[in-house]
KEFI-178894 format. One line per field, with one value per atom (N, C-alpha, C): residue number from 1; residue in three letters; atom name; x negated, y, z negated. Coordinates in Angstrom, 1 decimal. Layout:
BEGIN
seq	[NUM; ...] .
type	[ALA; ...] .
atom	[CA; ...] .
east	[X; ...] .
north	[Y; ...] .
up	[Z; ...] .
//
This chain:
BEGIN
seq	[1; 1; 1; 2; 2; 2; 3; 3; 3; 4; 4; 4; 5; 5; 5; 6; 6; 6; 7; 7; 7; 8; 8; 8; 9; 9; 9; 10; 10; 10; 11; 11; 11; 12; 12; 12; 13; 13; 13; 14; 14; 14; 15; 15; 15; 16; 16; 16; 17; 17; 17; 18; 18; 18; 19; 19; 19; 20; 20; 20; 21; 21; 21; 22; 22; 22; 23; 23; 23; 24; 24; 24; 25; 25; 25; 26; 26; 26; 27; 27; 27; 28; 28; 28; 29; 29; 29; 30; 30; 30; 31; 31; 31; 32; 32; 32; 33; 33; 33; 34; 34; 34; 35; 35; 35; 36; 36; 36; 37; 37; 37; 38; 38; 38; 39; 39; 39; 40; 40; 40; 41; 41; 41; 42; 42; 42; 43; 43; 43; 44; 44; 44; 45; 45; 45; 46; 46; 46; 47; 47; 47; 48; 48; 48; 49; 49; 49; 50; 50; 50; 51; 51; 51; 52; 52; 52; 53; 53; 53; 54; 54; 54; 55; 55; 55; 56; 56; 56; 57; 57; 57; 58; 58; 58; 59; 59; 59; 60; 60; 60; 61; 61; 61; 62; 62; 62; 63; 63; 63; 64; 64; 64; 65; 65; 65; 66; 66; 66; 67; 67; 67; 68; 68; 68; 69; 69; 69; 70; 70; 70; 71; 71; 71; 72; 72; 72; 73; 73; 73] .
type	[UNK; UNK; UNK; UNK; UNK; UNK; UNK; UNK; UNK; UNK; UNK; UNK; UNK; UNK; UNK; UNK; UNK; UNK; UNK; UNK; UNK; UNK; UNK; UNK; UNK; UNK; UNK; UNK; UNK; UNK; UNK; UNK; UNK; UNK; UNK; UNK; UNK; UNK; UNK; UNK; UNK; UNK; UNK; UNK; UNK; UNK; UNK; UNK; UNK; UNK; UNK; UNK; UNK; UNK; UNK; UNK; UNK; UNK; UNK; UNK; UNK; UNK; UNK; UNK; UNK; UNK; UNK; UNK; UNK; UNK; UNK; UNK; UNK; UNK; UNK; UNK; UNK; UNK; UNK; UNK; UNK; UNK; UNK; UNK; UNK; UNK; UNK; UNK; UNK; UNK; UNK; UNK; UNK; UNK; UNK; UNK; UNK; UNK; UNK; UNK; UNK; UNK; UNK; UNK; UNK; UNK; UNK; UNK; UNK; UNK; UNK; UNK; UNK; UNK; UNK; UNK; UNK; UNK; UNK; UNK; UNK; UNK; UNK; UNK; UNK; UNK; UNK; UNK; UNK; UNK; UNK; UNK; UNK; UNK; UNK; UNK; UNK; UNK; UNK; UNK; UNK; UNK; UNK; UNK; UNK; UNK; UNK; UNK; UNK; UNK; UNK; UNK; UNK; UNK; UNK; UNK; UNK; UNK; UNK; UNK; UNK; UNK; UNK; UNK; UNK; UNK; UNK; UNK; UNK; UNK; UNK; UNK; UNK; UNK; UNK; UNK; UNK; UNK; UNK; UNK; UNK; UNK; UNK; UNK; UNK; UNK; UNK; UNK; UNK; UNK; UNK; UNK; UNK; UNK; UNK; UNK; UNK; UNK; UNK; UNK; UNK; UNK; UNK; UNK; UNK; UNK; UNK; UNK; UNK; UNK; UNK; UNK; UNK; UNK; UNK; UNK; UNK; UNK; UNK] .
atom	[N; CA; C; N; CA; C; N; CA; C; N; CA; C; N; CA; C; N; CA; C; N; CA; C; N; CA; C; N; CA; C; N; CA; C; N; CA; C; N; CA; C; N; CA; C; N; CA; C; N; CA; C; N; CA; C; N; CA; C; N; CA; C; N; CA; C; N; CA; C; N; CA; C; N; CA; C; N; CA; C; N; CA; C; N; CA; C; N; CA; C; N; CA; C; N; CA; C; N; CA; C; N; CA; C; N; CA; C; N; CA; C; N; CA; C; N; CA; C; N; CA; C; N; CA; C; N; CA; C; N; CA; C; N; CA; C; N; CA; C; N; CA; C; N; CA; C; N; CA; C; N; CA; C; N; CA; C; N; CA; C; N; CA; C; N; CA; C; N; CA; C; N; CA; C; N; CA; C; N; CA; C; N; CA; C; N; CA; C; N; CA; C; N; CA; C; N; CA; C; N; CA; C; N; CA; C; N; CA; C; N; CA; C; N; CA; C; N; CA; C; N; CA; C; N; CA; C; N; CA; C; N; CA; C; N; CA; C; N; CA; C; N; CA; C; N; CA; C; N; CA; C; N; CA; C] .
east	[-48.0; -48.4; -48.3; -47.5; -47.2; -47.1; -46.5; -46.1; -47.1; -48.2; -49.3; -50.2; -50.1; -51.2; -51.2; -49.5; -49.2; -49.7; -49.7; -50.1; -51.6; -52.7; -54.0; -54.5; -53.9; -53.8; -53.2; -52.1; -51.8; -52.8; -53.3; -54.2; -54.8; -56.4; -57.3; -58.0; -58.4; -59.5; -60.9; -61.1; -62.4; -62.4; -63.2; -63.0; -64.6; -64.8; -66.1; -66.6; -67.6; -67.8; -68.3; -67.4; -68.1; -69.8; -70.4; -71.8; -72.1; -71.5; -71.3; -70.6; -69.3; -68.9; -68.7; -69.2; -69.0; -67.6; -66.8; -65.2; -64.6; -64.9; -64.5; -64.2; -62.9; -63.4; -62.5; -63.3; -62.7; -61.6; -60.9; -59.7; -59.5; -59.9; -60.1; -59.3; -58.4; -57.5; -57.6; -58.1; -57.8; -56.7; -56.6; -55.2; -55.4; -55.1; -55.4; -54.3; -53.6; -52.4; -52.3; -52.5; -52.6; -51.9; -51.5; -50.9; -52.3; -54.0; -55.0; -55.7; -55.2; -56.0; -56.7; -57.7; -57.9; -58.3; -57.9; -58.7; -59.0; -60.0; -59.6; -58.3; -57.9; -56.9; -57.7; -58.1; -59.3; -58.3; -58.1; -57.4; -58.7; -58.4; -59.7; -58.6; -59.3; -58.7; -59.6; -59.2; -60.4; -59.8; -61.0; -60.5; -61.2; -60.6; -61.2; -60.8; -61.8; -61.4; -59.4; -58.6; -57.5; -56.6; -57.2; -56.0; -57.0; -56.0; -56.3; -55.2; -55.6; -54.8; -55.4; -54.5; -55.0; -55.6; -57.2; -57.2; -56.8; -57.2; -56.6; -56.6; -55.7; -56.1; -56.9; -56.8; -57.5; -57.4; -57.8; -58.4; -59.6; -60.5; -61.5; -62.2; -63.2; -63.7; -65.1; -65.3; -66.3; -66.0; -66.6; -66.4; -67.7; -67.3; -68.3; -69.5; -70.6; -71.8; -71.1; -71.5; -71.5; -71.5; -71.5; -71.5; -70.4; -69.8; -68.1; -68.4; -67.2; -66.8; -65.6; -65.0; -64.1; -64.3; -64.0; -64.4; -65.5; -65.5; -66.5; -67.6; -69.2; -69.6; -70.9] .
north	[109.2; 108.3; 108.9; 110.0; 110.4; 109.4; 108.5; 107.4; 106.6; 106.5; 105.8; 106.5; 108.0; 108.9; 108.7; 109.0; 108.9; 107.5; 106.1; 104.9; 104.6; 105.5; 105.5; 106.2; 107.6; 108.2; 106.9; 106.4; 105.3; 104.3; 103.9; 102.2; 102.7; 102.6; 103.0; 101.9; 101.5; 100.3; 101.3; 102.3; 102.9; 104.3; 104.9; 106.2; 106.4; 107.5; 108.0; 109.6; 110.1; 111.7; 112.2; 113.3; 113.6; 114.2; 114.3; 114.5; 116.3; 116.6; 118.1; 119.2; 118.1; 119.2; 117.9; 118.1; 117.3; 117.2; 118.8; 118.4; 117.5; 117.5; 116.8; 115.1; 114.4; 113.1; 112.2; 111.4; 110.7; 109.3; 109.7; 108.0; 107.4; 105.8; 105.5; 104.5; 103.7; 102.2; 102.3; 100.7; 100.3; 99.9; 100.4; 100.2; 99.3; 98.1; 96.8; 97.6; 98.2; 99.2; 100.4; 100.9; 102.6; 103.3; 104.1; 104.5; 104.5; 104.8; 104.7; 103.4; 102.4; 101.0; 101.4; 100.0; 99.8; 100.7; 101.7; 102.5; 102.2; 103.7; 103.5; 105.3; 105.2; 106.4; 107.2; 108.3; 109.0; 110.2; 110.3; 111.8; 112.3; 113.8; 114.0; 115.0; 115.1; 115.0; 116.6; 117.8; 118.5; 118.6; 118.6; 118.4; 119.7; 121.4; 122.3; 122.1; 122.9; 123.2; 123.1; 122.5; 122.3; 122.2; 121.2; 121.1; 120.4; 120.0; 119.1; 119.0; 118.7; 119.3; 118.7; 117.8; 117.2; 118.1; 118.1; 119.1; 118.6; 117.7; 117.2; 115.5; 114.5; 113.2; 113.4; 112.1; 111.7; 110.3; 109.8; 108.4; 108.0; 107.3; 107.5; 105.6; 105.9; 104.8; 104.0; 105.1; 104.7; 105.4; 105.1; 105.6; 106.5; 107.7; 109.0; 108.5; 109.3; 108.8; 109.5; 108.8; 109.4; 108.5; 108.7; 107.7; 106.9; 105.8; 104.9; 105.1; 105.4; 105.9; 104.5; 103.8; 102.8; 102.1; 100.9; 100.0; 100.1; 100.1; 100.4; 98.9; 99.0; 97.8; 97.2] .
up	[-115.1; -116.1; -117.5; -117.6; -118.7; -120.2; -119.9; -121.0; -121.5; -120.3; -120.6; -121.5; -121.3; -122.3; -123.7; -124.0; -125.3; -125.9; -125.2; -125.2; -125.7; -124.8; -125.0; -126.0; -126.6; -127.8; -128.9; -129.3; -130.0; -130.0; -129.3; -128.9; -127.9; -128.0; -127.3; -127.4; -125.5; -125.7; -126.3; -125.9; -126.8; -126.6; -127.2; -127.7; -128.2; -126.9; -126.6; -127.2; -128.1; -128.6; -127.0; -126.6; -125.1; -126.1; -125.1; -124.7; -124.9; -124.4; -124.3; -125.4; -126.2; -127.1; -128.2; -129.6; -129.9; -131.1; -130.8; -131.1; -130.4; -128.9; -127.5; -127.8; -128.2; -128.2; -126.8; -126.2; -124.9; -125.4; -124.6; -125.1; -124.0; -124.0; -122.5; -123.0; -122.0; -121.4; -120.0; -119.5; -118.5; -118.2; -116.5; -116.4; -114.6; -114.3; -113.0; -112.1; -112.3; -111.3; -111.3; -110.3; -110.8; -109.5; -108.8; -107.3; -106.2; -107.3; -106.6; -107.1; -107.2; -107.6; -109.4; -109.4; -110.8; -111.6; -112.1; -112.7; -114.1; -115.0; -116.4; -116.2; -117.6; -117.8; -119.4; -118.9; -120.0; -120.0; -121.9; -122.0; -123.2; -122.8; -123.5; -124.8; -125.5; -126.8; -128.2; -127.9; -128.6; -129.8; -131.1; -132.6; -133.1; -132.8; -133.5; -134.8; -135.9; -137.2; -137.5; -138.2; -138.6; -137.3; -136.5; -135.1; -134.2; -133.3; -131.9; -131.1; -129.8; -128.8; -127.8; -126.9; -125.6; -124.6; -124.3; -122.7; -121.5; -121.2; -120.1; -120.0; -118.8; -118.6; -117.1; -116.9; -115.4; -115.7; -114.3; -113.8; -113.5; -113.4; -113.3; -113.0; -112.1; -112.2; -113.3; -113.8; -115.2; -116.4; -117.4; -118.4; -119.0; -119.4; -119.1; -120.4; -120.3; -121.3; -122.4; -123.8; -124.7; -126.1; -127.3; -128.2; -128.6; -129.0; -128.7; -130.2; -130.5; -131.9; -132.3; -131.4; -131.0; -130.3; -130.0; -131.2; -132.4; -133.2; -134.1; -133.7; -133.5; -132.9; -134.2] .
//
């Protein structure tokens, strides 16, 4: 799902401050097809001082706690 990352980075249905670090920000899209059924696709995203840098993606069936920074509500 490489293509999809770069996708959820561009257009994110929302975008969560993880809980834990709060450089850490979550970028989540649902995605109804996945090779393991409906998931969401969450790349986590860390923003130290002058830089950012993808840590990792995954799949996931919920979306982790934390504050939604995106949509703005």
């Amino acid at each position: 799902m490489e293509s999809e990352i770069e996708h959820v980075l561009q257009s994110p249905a929302e975008i969560r401050v993880s809980r834990s670090d709060k450089t850490v920000e979550l970028f989540y899209e649902f995605y109804a097809q996945t090779r393991v059924g409906a998931k969401f696709l969450c790349v986590v995203v860390k923003y130290p001082p002058d830089d950012a840098f993808v840590v990792t993606a995954y799949l996931t069936d919920q979306l982790k706690a934390g504050e939604t920074i995106w949509p703005k509500k």
